[in-house]
Structures are given as structure tokens and as C-alpha cells.
C-alpha positions, -999 to +999 in steps of 0.1 A: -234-378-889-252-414-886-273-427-907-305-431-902-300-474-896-273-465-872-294-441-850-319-471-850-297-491-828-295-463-802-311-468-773-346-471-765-351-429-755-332-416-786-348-439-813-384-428-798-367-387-804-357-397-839-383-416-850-375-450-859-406-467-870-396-498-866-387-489-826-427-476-818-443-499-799-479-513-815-510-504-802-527-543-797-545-561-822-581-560-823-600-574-790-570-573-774-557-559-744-520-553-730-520-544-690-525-554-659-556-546-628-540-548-596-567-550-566-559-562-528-522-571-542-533-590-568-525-585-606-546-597-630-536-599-664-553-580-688-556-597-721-587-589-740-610-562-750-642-562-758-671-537-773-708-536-777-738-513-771-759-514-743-795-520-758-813-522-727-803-489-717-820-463-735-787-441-732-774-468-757-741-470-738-712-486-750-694-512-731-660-508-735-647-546-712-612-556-707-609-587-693-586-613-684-601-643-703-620-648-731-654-636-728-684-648-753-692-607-754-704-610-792-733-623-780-736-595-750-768-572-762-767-555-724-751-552-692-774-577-680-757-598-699-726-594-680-741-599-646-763-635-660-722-644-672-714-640-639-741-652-618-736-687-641-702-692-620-681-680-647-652-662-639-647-624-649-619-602-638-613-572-657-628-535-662-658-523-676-663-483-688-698-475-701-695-446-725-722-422-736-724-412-774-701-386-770-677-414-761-671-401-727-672-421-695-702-428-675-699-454-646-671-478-644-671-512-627-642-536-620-639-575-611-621-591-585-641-608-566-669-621-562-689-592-570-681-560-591-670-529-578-683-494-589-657-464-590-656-429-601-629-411-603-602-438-600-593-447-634-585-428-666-597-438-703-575-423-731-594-428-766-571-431-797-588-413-827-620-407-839-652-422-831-658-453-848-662-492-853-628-491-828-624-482-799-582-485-790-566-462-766-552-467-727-569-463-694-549-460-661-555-451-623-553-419-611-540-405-578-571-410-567-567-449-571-536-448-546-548-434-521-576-460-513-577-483-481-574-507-509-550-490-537-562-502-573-540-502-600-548-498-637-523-498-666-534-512-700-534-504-737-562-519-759-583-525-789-617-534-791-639-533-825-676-523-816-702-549-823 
């Protein structure tokens, strides 16, 4: 029988049956974001995550944004604010999900281009854990996504702590 170190160097599949710890891989750091948005062809990088509540919606949505650079969202009171970001000529490519208070999703908008693009139906948000401050989990497309004129792709792990 191996011991529990030698089973650690196994590969990938049988350390993830046994356990090894040190193996998992790590959900990313806080306002981070590990994933890629592919539209027309094009990947985008997905890098950072972002959380806030809506206040100019009197749902009091939370923005859950994944984005490729750095955003100034801790200032972001509404999605307003996203649009006036935009409509400054500043780049945003990314995702947005706007949750209700049951945490579930509402609309969903992505940027490629030069404006955004409202879906439903074509991605997939996974929450990690309770409801909380963080807001950490996956989202990914669905069959759905595929079999658009344009596919969209969505694969992407992230962390965001709600402001």
C-alpha cells in the first residue's frame, strides 16, 4: 500500500479520487476572476470580479461584473454607473449578472463591442456557499450559447466581495 505522499504524485485524476489537498485547485482570490468570454472568435481574458448593489433599482440587485481590466466598481452605486464608464470611452469587456435577493439571476449583459449585449438563457452562474459579503462560484455557457449565429463562450471561476 502507498503512502499517502506517494499517491500525491499520481496523476492529476487519482489525486483528485484520493484527496490530496495540496493537488485541489483554488478557487481565485478576492476580486478576481480565472476564465475566458469568447464572442465572434475572440477570447477575452477574464481577470477580475467585481460586486456591488444596485441602488437605483428598487429590486436592490446585485451586480455580480467579471471583467477583463480593472474597473473603478468601488465607486459603482448603479448600473448607470456602468453605462456613464462606458460612454466615457473606456473600455469594458466582460459579463455582468444582476441577481435578485434570493441570489438568483435576473438579466445578464456581456461586452464585446461597442455596446452590451443582453442574453437569457446562454450562460450559467454556479454560487459557492452561502449568501454573504462573497460572492465566488463559476458561470459557463450552455447549449444554448453554441448554437447561436454567433456562438458565445463562457468559462470562468471567480471571487468577488460585495461592497
Amino acid at each position: 500500500m502507498k503512502t499517502y505522499r506517494e499517491m500525491c504524485r499520481f496523476p492529476l485524476a487519482l489525486i483528485l479520487a484520493v484527496g490530496c489537498s495540496t493537488a485541489l485547485a483554488q478557487a481565485p482570490a478576492a476580486g478576481t476572476a480565472a476564465g475566458t468570454l469568447t464572442v465572434k472568435g475572440n477570447a477575452i481574458k477574464l481577470a477580475h470580479a467585481y460586486a456591488f448593489v444596485d441602488q437605483g433599482d428598487k429590486r436592490k440587485l446585485v451586480i455580480l461584473l467579471l471583467t477583463e481590466q480593472p474597473v473603478p466598481a468601488a465607486t459603482w452605486k448603479s448600473d448607470s454607473d456602468i453605462m456613464m464608464y462606458r460612454m466615457d470611452k473606456n473600455p469594458l469587456h466582460g459579463v455582468a449578472f444582476r441577481l435578485d435577493d434570493q441570489r438568483e439571476v435576473v438579466s445578464v449583459d456581456y461586452y464585446e463591442g461597442r455596446f452590451p449585449t443582453g442574453t437569457s438563457g446562454i450562460f450559467a452562474l454556479k454560487l459557492d456557499g452561502p449568501s454573504g459579503k462573497t460572492l465566488a462560484g463559476t458561470a459557463k455557457s450552455t447549449e444554448a450559447a453554441a448554437k447561436l449565429s454567433e456562438p458565445v463562450s463562457l468559462n470562468v471561476s471567480f471571487s468577488a466581495t460585495l461592497k
